[in-house]
C-alpha positions in Angstrom: 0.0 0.0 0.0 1.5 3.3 -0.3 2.3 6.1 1.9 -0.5 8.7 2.0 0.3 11.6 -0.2 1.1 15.0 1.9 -1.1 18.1 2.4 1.5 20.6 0.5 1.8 18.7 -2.5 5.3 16.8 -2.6 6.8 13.8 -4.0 6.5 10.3 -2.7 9.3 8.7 -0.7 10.5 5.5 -0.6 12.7 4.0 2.3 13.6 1.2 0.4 16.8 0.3 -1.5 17.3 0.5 -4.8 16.1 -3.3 -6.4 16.6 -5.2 -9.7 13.8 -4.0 -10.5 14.8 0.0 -10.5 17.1 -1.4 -13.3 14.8 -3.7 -15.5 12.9 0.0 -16.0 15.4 0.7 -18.5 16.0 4.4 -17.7 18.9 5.9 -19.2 22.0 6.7 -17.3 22.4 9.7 -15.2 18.9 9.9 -14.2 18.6 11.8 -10.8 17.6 9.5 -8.2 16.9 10.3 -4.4 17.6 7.2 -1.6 18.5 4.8 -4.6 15.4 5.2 -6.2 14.5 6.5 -9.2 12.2 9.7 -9.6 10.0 9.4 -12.6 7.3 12.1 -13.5 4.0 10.4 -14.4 4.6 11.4 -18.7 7.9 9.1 -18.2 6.1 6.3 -16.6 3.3 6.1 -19.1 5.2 6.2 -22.1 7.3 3.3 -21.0 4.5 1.2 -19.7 2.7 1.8 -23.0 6.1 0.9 -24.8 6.6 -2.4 -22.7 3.2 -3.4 -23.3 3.3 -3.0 -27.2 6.0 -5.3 -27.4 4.8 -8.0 -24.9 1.6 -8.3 -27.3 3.5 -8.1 -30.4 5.7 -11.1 -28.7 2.8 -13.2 -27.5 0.4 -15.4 -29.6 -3.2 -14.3 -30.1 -5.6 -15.4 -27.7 -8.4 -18.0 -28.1 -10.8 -16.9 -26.2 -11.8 -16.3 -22.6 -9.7 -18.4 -20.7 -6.5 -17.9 -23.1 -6.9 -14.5 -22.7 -6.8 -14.4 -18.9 -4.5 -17.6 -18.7 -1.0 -15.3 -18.1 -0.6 -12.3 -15.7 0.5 -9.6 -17.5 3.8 -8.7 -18.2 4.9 -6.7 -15.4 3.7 -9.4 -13.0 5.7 -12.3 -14.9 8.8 -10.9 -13.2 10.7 -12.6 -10.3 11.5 -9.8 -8.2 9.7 -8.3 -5.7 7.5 -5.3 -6.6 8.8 -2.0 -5.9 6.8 1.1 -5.4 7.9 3.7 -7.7 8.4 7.7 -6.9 5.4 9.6 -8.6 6.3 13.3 -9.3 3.4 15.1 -7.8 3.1 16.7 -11.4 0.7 14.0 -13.2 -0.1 15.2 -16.9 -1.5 12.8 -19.6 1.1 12.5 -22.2 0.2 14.7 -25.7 0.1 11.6 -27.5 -2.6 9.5 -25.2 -4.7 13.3 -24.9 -8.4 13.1 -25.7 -9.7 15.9 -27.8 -10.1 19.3 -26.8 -13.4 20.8 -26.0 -12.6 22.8 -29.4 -12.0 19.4 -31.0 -15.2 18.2 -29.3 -17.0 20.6 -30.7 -16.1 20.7 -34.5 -16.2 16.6 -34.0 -12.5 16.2 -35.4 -10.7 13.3 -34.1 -7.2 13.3 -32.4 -4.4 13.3 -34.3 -2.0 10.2 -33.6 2.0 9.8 -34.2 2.5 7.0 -36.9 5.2 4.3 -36.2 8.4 5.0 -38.3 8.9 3.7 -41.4 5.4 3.0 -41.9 3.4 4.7 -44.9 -0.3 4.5 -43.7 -2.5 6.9 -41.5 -1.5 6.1 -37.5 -5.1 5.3 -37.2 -4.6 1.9 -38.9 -0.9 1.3 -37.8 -1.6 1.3 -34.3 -4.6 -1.6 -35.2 -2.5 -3.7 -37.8 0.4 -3.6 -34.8 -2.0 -5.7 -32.8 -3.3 -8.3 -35.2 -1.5 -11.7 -34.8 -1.6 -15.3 -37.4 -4.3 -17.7 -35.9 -3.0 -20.5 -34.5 -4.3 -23.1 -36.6 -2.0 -23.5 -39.3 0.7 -23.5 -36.0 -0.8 -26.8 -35.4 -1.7 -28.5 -38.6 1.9 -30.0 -39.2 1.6 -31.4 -35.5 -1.8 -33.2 -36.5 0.1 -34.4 -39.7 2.8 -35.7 -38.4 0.6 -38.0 -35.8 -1.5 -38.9 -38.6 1.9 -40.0 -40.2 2.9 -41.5 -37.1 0.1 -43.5 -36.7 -0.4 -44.8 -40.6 3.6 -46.2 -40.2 2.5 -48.2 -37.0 -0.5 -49.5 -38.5 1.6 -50.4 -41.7 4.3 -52.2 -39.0 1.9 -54.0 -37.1 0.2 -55.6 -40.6 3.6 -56.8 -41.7 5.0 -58.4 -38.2 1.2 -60.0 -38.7 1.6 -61.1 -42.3 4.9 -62.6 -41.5 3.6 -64.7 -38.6 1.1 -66.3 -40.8 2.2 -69.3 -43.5 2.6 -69.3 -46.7 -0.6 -71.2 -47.3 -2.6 -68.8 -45.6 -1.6 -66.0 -46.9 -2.1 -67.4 -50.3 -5.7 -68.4 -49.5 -6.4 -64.9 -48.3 -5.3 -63.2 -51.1 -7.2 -65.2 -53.3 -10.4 -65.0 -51.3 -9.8 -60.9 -50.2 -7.6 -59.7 -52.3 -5.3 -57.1 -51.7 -5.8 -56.2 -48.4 -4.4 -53.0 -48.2 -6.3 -51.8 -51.2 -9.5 -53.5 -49.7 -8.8 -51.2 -46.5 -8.6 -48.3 -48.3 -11.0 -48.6 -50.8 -13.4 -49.7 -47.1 -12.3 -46.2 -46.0 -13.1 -43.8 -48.8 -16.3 -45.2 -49.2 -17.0 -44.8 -45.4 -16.3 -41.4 -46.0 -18.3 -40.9 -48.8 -21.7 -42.5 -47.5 -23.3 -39.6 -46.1 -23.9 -37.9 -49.2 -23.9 -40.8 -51.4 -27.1 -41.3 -48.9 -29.0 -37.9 -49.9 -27.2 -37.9 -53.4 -27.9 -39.8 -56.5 -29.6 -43.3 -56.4 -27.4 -44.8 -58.9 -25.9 -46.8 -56.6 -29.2 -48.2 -54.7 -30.6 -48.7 -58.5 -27.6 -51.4 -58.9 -27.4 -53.1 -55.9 -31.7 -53.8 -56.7 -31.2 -55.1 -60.1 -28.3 -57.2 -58.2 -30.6 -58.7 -55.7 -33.6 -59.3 -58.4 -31.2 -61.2 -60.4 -30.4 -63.3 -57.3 -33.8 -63.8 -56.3 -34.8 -65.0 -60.0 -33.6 -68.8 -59.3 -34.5 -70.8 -62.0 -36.9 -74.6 -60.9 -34.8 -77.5 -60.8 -37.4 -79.4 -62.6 -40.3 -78.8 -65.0 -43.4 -80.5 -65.3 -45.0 -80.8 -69.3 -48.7 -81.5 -67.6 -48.4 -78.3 -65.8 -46.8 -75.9 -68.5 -50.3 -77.3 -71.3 -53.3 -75.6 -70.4 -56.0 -77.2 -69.1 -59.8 -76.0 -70.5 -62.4 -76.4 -68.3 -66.0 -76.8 -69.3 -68.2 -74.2 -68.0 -71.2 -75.4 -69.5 -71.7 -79.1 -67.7 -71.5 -78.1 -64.2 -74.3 -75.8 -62.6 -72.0 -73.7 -60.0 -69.2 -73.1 -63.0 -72.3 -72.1 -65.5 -73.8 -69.1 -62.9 -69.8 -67.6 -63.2 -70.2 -67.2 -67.5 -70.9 -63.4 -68.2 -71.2 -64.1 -71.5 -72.5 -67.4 -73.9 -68.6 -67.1 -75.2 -67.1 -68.6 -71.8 -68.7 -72.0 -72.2 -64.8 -73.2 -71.7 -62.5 -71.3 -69.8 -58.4 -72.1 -68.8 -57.8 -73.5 -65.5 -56.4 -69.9 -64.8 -59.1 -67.7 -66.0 -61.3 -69.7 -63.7 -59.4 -69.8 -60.7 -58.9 -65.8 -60.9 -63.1 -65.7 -61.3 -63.6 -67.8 -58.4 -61.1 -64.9 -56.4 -63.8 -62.1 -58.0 -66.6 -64.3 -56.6 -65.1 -64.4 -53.5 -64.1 -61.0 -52.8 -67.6 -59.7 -53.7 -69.3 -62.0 -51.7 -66.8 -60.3 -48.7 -66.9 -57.1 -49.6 -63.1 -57.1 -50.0 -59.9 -59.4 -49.4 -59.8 -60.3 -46.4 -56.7 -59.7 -44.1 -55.2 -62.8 -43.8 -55.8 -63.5 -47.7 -53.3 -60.4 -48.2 -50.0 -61.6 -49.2 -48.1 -58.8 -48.0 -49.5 -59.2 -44.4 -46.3 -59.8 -41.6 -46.5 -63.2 -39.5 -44.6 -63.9 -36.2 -41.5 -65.3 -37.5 -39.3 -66.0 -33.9 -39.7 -65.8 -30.3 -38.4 -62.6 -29.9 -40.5 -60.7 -32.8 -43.4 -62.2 -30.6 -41.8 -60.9 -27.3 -41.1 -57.5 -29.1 -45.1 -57.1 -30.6 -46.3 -58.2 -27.1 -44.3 -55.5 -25.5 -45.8 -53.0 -28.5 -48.9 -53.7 -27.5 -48.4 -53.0 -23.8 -47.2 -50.0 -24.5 -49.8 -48.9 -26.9 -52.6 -49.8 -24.3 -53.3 -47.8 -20.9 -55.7 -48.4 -18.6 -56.3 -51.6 -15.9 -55.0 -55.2 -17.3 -56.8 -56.8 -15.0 -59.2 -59.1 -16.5 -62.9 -58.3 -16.3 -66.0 -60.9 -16.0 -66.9 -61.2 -19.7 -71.1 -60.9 -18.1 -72.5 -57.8 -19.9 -73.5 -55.2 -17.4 -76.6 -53.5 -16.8 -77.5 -50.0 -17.2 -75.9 -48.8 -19.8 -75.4 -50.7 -22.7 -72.1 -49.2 -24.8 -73.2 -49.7 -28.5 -72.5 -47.5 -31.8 -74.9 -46.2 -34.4 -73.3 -47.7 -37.4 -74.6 -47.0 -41.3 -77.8 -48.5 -42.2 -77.0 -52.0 -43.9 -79.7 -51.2 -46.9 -77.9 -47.8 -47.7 -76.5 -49.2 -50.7 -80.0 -50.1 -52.2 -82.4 -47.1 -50.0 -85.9 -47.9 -49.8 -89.0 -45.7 -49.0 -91.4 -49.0 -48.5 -91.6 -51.0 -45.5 -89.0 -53.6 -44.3 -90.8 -56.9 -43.5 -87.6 -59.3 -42.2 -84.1 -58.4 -41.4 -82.0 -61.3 -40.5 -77.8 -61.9 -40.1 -76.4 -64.9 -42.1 -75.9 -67.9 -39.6 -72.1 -68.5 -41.1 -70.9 -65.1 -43.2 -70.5 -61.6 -41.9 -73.5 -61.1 -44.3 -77.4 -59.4 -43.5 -80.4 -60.0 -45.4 -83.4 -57.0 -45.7 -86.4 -57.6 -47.3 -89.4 -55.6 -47.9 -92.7 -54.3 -49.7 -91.2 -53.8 -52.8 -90.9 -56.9 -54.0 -86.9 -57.2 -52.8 -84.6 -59.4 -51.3 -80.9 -58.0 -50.6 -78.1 -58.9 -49.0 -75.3 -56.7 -48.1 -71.3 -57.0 -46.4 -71.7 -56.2 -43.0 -69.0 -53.8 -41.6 -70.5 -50.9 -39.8 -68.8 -48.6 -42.1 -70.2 -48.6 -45.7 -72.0 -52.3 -45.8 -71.9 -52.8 -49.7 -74.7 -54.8 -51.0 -73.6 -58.1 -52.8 -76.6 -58.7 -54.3 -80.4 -58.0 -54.9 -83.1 -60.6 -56.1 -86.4 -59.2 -57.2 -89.6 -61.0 -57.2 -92.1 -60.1 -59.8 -95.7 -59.2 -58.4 -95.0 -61.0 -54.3 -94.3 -58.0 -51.9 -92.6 -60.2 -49.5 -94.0 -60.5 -46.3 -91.3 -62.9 -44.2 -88.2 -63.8 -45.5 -85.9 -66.3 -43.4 -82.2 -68.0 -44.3 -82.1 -71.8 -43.9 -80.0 -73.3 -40.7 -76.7 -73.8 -43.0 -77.3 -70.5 -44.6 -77.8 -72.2 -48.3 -81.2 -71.1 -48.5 -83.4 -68.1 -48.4 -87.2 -68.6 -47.5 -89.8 -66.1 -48.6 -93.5 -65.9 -48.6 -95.8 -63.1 -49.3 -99.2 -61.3 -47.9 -101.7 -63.0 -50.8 -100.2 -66.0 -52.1 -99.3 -69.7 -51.0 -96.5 -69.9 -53.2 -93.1 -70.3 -51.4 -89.9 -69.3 -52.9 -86.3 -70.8 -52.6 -83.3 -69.0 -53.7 -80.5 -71.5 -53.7 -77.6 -69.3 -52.7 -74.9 -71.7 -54.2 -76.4 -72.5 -57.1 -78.0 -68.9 -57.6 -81.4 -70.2 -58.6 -84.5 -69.1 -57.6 -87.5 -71.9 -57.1 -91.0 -71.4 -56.7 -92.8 -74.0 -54.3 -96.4 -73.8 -55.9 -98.2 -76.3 -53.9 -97.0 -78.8 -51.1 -98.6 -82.1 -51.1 -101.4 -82.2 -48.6 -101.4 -78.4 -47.3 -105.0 -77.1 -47.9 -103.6 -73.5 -46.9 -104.5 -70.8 -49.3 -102.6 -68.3 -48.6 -98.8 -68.9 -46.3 -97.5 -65.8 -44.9 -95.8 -67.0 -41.3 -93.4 -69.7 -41.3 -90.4 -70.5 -39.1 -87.8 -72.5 -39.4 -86.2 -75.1 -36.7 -82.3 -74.2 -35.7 -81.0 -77.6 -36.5 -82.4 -76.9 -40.5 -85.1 -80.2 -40.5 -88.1 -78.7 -40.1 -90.3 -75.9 -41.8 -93.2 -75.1 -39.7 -96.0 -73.0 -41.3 -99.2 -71.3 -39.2 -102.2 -71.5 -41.0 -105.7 -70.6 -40.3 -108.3 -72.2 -38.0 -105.5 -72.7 -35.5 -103.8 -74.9 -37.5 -99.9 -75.6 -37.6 -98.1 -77.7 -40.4 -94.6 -79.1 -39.9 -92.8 -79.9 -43.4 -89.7 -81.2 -44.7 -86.7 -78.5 -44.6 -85.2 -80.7 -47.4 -88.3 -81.9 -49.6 -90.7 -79.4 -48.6 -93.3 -82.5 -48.1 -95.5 -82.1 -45.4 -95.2 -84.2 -42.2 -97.9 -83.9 -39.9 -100.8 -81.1 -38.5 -101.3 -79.7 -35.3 -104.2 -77.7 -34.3 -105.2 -75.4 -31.0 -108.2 -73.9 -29.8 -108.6 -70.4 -31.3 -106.6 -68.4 -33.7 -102.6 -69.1 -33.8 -100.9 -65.3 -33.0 -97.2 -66.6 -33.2 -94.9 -69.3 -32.6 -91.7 -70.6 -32.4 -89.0 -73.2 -32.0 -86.9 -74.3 -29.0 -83.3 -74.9 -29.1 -83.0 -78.1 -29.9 -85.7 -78.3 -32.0 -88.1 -80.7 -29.9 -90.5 -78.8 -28.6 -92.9 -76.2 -30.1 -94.3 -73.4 -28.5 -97.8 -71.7 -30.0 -99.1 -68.1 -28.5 -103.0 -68.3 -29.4 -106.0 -65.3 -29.6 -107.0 -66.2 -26.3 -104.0 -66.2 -23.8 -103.1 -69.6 -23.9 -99.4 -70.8 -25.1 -99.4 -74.7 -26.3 -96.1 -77.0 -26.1 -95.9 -79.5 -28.7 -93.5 -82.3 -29.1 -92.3 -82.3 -32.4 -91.8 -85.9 -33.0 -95.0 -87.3 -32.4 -96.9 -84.1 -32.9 -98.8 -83.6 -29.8 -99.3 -81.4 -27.0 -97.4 -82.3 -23.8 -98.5 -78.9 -21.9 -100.8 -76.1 -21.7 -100.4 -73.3 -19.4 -101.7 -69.8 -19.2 -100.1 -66.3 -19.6 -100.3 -64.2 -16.6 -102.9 -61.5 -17.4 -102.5 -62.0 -20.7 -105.9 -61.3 -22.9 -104.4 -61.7 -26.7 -101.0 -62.9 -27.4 -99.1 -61.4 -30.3 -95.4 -62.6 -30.1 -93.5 -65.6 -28.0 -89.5 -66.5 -28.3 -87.2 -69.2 -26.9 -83.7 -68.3 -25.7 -80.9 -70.2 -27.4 -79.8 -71.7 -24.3 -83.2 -73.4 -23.4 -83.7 -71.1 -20.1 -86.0 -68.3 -21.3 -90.0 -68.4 -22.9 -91.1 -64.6 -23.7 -94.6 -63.5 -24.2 -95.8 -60.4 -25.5 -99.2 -59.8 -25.2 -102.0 -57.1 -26.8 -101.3 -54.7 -24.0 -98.3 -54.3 -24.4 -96.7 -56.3 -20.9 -94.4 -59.2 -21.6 -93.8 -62.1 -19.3 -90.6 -63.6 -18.9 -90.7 -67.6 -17.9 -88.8 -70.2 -17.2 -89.0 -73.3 -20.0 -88.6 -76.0 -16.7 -91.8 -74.3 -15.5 -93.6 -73.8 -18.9 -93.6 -77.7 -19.4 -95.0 -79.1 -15.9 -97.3 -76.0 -14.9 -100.3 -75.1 -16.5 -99.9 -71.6 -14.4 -96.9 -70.7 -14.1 -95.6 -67.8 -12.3 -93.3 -65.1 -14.2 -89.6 -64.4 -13.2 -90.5 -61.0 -14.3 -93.0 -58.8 -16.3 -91.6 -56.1 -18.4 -94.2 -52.7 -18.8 -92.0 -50.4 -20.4 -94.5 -50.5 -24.1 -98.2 -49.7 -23.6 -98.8 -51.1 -26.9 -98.7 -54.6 -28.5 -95.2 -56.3 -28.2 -95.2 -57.5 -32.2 -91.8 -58.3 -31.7 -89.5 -60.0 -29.5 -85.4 -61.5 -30.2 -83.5 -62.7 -27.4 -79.7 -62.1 -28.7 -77.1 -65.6 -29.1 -75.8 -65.0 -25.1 -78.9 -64.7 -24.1 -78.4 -61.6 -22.0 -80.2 -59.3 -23.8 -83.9 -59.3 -24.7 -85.6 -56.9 -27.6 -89.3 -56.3 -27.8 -90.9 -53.9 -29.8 -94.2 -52.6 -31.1 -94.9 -51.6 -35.0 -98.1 -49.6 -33.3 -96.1 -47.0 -31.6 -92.8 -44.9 -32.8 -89.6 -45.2 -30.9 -91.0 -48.7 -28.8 -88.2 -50.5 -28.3 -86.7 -51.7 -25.3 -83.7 -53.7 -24.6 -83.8 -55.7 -21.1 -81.1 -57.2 -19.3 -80.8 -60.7 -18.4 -80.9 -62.1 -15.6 -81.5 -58.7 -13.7 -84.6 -57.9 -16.4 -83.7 -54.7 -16.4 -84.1 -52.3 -19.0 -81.5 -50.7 -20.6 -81.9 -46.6 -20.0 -79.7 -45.3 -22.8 -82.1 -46.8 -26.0 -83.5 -45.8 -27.8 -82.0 -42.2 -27.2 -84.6 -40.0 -25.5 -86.1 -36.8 -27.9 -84.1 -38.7 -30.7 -86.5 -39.9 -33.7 -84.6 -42.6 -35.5 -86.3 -45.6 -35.0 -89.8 -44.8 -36.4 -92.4 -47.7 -36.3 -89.9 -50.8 -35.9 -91.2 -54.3 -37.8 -88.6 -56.5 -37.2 -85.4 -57.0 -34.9 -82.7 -59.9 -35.0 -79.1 -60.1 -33.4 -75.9 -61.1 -34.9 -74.8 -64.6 -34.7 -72.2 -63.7 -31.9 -74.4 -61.2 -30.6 -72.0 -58.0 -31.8 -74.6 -56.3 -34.1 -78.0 -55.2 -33.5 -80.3 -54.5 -36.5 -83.8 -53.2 -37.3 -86.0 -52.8 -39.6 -88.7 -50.1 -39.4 -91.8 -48.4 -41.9 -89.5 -46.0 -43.9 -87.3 -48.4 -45.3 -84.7 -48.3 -43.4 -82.7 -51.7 -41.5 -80.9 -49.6 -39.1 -77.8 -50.9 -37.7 -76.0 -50.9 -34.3 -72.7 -52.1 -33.0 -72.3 -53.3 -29.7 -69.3 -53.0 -28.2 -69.7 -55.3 -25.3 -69.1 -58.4 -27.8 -65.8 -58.2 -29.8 -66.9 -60.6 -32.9 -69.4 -60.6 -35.4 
């Protein structure tokens, strides 16, 4: 620290010897010192720092950046001798040279004139800035990273001869012939590593090679030929009924086994709407354990929510379902549908109607093309019904006793004018049984005929007391039950034909409708005013009064329709007296479902008829305006 400086203005004093350091100033002999020191005026001292430090930068290499620059002390710190404090003359003055501009300068805005370095011919403006300006120091180390590239290339080259002399003879020999030369291999290997990047965003000539190199590859030619398979076979279209429906012209009576086998794919695929996914050929299987370990892991991770399994019961409530296209928007309709029933073995819906149509269409709750349409001159169709194998399609009209068969195979249509027997003169209600042998038809004067699903001969008569409203099959086809005008239900046995039971519906005045549940459990009645009673088969055969599990008064009109769906958890009834009467109940609560049909929402209309998909995942109806509205429900996964 140094000594305060005195009230009347004098020089500093130093006690202290003179030092190396005094020296190391470089003042020029004969300077007037006072205790060994040397007495500087402040215009002395700044002109030799500035001196000293214009040759230290000129001396030093430029720096890189923040820590280079502050890596060194500066120069009058790099000295090994102590620091000595210097005499000040009391008469501090900024040299000429380092002067700012006057206040006159100032004013006129003229900038300070600066001495320029001897010997040099430009403005001192620009020497003082081209006296500070150093060489990067990159090129300074570019033949240090040359030489240890060097370095390195002769110890790789040393250590590949000391190896190729350790080897034999033979070995070397056989890798020459099999690699080449392997020191033009490596560096052929290297250049081209070098070069992929922009060989891999540049031209494609390369990629184009290497493909016409791996199609020639894959192009193996057979080991073996057979003659029988290179002559064409002809096939005669003409002799065999299914082949003779595929000819689109009188030309194709004989086709190639080719042509035919690529007519049977367009067959196919307009039957389904489409190829389906596993017919695609570009479609990825599990090949190895650990693709199947990988996918499983995809789909865990694509899924969130609980993995715990659920019970697979539906709930009740709310049912979760989807209003999907109508399936007859391919073909729309203004006149009534009469039937509306899924295809027992094909993703496939029949809708019939009024107007003199039967149609089927794809099901797929998206667009549901129509595969094809059969028109019946002069019988507005009043039931229409597939067969148990789905071969067949049953139709009868409102004024006529004629029958017809479409043969879905053979794609023939035949007219059943007159069975054998049956006095009936006009056939409208029919049902069929669900193992496909029986046909049973309700006449008039309380009189039921069972026929021959596979001659269409009649087997026997059964008759009731009163007027026959509805009736229906059980599951296995044994028993039948018959809803009559007055209240009563009849159980027949179907192979001898006669009545094992008799009971009466609970409050019942007129019945209209009865079903069977698929698993044998369930009898349904619907009755004229509109309550439906819910039994249990074990009770409907030994009890001739039984009591309900449970009566269902949601409709205040005549139940007309009733479908209990393949699980038997959910049971339909409806009413074509009353817009927007459906109900859906829930088995074995018998609950009704309180989200359909959607409240203030007119889309259902008058409904006709109802029927369930064969694994219970559709939902479809058929109401007044032509439409066979469609629903999806999401509580079954398949079709």
């Amino acid at each position: 620290m140094l000594p305060p400086r005195s009230c009347a203005g004098k020089n500093f004093h130093s006690s202290h010897a003179a030092s190396p350091y005094t020296r190391k100033i470089g003042l020029p002999r004969g300077t007037p010192t006072r205790g060994g020191a040397a007495e500087l005026s402040g215009s002395d001292v700044a002109r030799e720092c500035r001196s000293r430090g214009s040759r230290q930068r000129r001396l030093l290499p430029a720096p890189r950046g923040r820590a280079a620059a502050t890596s060194e002390p500066p120069w009058h710190m790099r000295s090994g001798a102590p620091r000595e404090r210097l005499r000040f003359s009391s008469d501090l003055r900024m040299p000429p040279e380092r002067r700012s501009r006057t206040k006159g300068d100032r004013r006129a805005g003229a900038m300070p004139r600066r001495k320029a370095r001897p010997g040099s011919g430009s403005t001192p403006g620009k020497a003082a800035r081209s006296s500070q300006r150093t060489l990067p120091a990159g090129p300074k180390a570019a033949p240090s990273a040359i030489s240890a590239a060097e370095e390195e290339s002769r110890l790789r080259q040393r250590n590949r001869l000391m190896l190729e002399n350790d080897k034999p003879a033979a070995e070397r020999c056989l890798e020459q012939l099999v690699f080449g030369d392997v020191e033009d291999d490596e560096d052929a290997l290297l250049r081209r590593l070098r070069s992929s990047r922009g060989h891999l965003h540049g031209s494609s000539d390369d990629s184009e090679v290497e493909d016409e190199a791996v199609d020639n590859l894959s192009q193996k030619k057979p080991v073996w030929v057979d003659e029988d398979d290179e002559d064409e076979e002809i096939v005669d279209m003409m002799n065999n009924r299914f082949r003779k429906d595929m000819m689109k012209n009188a030309s194709e009576s004989k086709l190639s086994k080719d042509k035919l086998q690529k007519r049977l794919k367009e067959e196919f695929q307009h039957a389904m709407g489409g190829v389906p996914d596993w017919a695609e050929p570009g479609s990825k299987r599990k090949t190895s354990s650990d693709d199947e370990s990988e996918e499983d892991e995809d789909d865990l991770l694509q899924r969130t929510g609980n993995f715990i399994s659920t019970s697979t019961s539906l709930p009740r409530g709310i049912l979760k379902m989807k209003n999907c296209r109508p399936a007859n928007a391919e073909r729309p309709t203004t006149a009534r549908i009469s039937s509306v029933q899924f295809h027992p073995g094909a993703q496939v819906v029949m809708v019939s109607g009024v107007d003199h149509a039967i149609s089927l269409f794809q099901v797929d709750g998206k667009t549901n093309p129509k595969i094809q349409s059969i028109y019946l001159e002069k019988f507005p169709i009043f039931k229409a019904c597939f067969s148990a194998n789905g071969e067949e399609v049953l139709a009868t009209s409102m004024h006529s006793k004629v029958i017809y068969v479409y043969d879905m195979i053979a794609g023939k249509l035949i007219p059943v004018h007159q069975v054998r027997g049956l006095k009936e003169k006009i056939v409208k209600r029919f049902e069929v049984s669900p193992d496909g042998s029986f046909l049973l038809i309700s006449g008039i004067a309380g009189f039921s005929h069972l026929l021959s699903m596979k001659t269409k001969e009649l087997i026997g008569s059964m008759k009731i007391n009163g007027r026959i409203s509805a009736s229906t099959f059980s599951s296995d086809s044994k028993r039948i039950y018959t809803s009559s005008g007055n209240g009563e239900v009849y159980v027949w046995d179907v192979n001898s034909r006669k009545c094992i039971n008799r009971f009466l519906d609970e409050g019942s005045l007129y019945g209209l409708s009865i079903a069977a549940s698929k698993n044998g459990q369930y009898v349904a009645c619907g009755s004229k005013s509109g309550v439906v009673n819910i039994y249990n088969q074990d009770s409907c055969l030994q009890q001739t009064n039984p009591k309900p599990i449970k009566a269902i008064m949601n409709l205040v009109t005549g139940v007309t329709s009733l479908a209990f769906n393949p699980t038997t958890e959910i049971l339909a009834v409806a009413s074509r007296k009353m817009k927007e009467a459906v109900r859906l109940v829930h088995l074995p609560s018998c609950t009704v479902f309180s989200n359909f049909p959607v409240y203030k929402k007119s889309t259902l209309s008058r409904v006709q008829t109802m029927d369930f998909s064969p694994r219970g995942g559709y939902f479809a109806l058929g109401n007044e305006q032509g439409k066979a509205l469609l629903y999806r429900l999401h509580h079954y996964s398949d079709f």
